[in-house]
N, C-alpha and C positions, 0 to 999 in steps of 0.2 A: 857433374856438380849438383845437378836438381837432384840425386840418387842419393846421394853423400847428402843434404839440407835434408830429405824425407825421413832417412833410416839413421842417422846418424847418433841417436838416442839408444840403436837397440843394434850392440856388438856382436849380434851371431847373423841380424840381417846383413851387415856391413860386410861380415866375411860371406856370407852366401852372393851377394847382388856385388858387390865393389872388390873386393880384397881385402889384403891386411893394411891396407894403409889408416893412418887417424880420417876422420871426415874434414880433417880442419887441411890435410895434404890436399885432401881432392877438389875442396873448395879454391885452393892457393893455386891451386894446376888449370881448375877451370877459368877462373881471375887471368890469370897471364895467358892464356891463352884468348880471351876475348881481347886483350890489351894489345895483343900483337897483331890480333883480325883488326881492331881499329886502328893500328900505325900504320898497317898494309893495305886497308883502303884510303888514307890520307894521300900514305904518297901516291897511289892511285891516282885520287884526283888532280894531284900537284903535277901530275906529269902529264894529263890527260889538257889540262888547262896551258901549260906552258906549249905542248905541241899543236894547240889550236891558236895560241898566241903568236908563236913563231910563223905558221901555216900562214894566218893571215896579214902577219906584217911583211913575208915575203912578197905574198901577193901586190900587198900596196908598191913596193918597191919597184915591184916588176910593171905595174900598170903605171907608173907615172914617168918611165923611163921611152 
């Protein structure tokens, strides 16, 4: 994406460093690809948080019985 932002002004650098794609592909490739690294560490933590939740409400359960 930073490649495609740098050179994207000058079409013989685009094909020597990136390819034939427009610079406006690679920007739209790199975008959703950051957007999918951020849903995959939400649910990350959404899952990391509910197993420490559950972990410790077992516990209570178990120690008051």
């Amino acid at each position: 994406m930073t490649t495609a932002l740098i050179f994207g002004g000058d079409a013989e650098a685009m094909l020597r460093y990136v390819g034939g794609q427009s610079p406006g592909a690679y920007i739209d490739q790199g975008l959703m690809i950051i957007f999918y690294g951020l849903i995959v560490g939400v649910l990350t933590e959404i899952s990391r948080s509910v197993a420490k939740f559950s972990k410790n409400s077992h516990a209570k359960i178990e120690g008051n019985e």
